[in-house]
C-alpha positions in Angstrom: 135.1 29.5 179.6 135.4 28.5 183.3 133.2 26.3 185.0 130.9 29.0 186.5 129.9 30.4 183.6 129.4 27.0 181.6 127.2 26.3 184.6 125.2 29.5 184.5 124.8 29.0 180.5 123.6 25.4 181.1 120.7 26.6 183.7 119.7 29.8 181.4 119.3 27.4 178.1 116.9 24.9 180.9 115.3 28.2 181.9 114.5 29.3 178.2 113.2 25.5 177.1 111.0 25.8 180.8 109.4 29.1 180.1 108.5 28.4 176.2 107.2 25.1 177.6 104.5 27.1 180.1 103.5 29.2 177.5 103.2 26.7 174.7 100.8 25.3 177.8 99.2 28.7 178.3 98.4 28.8 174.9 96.8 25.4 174.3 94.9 24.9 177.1 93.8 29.2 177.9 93.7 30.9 175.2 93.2 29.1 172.0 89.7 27.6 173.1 88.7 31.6 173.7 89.9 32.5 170.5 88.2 29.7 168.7 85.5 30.0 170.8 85.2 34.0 169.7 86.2 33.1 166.2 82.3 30.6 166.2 80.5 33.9 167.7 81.8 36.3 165.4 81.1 33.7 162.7 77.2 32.8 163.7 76.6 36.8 164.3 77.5 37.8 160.8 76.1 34.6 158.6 74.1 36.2 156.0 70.2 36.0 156.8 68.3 34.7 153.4 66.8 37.3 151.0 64.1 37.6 149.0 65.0 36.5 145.1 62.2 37.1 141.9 63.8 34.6 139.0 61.8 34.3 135.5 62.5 30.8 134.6 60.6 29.5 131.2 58.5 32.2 131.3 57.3 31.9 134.5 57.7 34.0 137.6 59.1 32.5 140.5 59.7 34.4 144.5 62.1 32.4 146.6 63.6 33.1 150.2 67.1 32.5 149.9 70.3 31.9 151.4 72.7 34.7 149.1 75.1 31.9 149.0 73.0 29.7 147.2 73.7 29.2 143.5 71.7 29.7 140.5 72.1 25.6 139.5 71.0 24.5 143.3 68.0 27.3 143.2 66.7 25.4 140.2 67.3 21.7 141.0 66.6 22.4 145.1 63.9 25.5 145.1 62.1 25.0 141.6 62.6 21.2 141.0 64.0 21.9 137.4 66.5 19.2 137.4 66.7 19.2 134.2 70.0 21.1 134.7 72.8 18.7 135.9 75.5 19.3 138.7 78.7 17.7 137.5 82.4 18.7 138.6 80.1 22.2 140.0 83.8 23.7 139.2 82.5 25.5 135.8 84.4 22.6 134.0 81.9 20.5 132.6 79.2 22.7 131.0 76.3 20.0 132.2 74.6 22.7 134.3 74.7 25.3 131.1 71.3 27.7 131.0 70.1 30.4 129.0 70.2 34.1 131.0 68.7 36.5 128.5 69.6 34.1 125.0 73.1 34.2 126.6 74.6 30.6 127.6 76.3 30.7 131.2 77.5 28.2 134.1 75.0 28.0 136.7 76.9 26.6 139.6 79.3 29.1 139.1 76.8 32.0 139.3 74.6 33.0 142.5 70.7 33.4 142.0 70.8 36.6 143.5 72.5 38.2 140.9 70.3 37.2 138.0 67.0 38.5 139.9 64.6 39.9 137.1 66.5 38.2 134.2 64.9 36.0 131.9 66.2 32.5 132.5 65.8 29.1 130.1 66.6 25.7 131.5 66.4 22.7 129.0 62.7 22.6 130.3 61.7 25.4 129.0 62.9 25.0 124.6 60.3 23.0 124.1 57.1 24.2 122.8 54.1 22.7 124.0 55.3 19.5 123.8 56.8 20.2 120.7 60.7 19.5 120.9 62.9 22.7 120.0 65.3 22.2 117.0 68.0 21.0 119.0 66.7 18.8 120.6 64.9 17.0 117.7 68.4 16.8 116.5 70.0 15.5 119.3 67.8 12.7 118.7 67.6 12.2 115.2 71.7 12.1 115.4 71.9 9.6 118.4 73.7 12.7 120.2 73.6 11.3 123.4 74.5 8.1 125.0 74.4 7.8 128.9 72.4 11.7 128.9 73.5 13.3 131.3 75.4 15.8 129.9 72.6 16.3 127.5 70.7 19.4 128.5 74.0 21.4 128.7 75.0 20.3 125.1 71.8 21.6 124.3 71.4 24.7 125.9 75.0 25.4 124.9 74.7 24.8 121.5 71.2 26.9 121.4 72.7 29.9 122.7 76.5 29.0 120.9 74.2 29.1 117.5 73.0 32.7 118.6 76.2 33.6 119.2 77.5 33.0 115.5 74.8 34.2 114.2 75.3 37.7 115.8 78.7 37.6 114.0 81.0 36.9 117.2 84.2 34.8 116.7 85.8 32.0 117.9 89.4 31.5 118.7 89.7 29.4 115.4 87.5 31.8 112.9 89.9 32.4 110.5 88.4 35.4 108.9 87.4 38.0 111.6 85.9 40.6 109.0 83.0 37.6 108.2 79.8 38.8 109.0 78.6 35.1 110.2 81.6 32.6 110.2 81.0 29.6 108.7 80.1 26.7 111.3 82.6 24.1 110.2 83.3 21.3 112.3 86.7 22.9 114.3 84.1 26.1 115.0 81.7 24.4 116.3 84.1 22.4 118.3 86.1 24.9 119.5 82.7 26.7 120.0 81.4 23.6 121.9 84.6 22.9 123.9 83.1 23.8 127.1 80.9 21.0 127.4 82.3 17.5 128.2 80.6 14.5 126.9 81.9 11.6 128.7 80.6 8.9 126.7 82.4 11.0 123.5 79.6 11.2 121.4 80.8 14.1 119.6 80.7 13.4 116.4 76.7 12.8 116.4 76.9 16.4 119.1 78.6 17.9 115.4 75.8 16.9 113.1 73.1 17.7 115.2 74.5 21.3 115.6 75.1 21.6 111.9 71.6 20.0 111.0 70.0 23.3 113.2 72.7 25.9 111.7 72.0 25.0 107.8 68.1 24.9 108.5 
């Protein structure tokens, strides 16, 4: 290669590194700001606007303005003032925030309130009777099935809606005979049953014999 062209390489590759250099520039200090700047527009223009929500909780009818976003655990513990219900991990891990939605047992911080408008929903406020304890919970305290408590109300609505469950004939992963018209609650079902529910202070033992107190009565 003779020295001319060497020379005329050398100024291209400083001509390439100068023009990516202005644009890099260009972009930074033109462009990106309006793009971001567009991006917070678009973003405020299509935020949802709140929406009118009718939950039954306990029994009772309840009409809330809300964000769609919101989920059913923060529409009880912020809207109602049931806080009964815990938020734990609010990743659906710890089953401390477990209600009732029509007898069925569910995750409420991994379920939005505006999806369960009309349905009948029971938060650990709402088993008792009157001032008379449900089953369970009479349990839970007659078998020191608590400790620190604040997994409590999801052990119990879980196990309330877990004993429906078995009842109504549906197995476990560990039911050993599927053509049982009611397995048998041993204590692997009802573990395995009750798996989704963490108890932190590992009471589970006493969490065992409450749950088999309610199922033989």
């Amino acid at each position: 290669m003779d020295e001319n062209s060497d020379t005329g390489f050398r100024v291209g590759r400083r001509e390439v590194l100068t023009t990516t250099g202005t644009v890099a520039a260009a972009l930074c200090f033109a462009g990106l700001p309006a793009v971001a700047q567009d991006s917070g527009r678009s973003n405020a223009e299509t935020a949802p606007g709140p929406v009118t929500v009718e939950l039954q909780v306990n029994g009772q009818p309840y009409v809330l303005m809300l964000d769609p976003r919101t989920t059913l655990l923060d529409a009880l513990r912020e809207h109602l003032a049931l806080t009964g219900s815990k938020k734990g991990c609010d990743h659906g891990q710890c089953g401390a925030c477990t209600v009732l939605i029509d007898g069925r047992r569910i995750n409420s911080c991994l379920t939005l309130a505006v999806m369960h408008d009309g349905q009948a929903i029971t938060t650990i406020e709402g088993l008792a009777d009157s001032g008379t304890l449900n089953p369970m919970q009479a349990a839970f305290i007659a078998h020191d099935g608590f400790q620190c408590g604040y997994c409590t109300s999801g052990q119990i609505c879980s196990a309330t809606g877990m004993l429906s469950e078995s009842r109504a004939g549906m197995p476990s992963y560990v039911t050993e005979n599927l053509a049982q018209a009611r397995p048998e609650l041993t204590d692997v079902e009802i573990r395995e049953r009750m798996s989704g529910n963490i108890c932190r202070c590992a009471a589970y033992p006493n969490i065992v014999a409450a749950i088999k107190q309610v199922a033989g009565s």
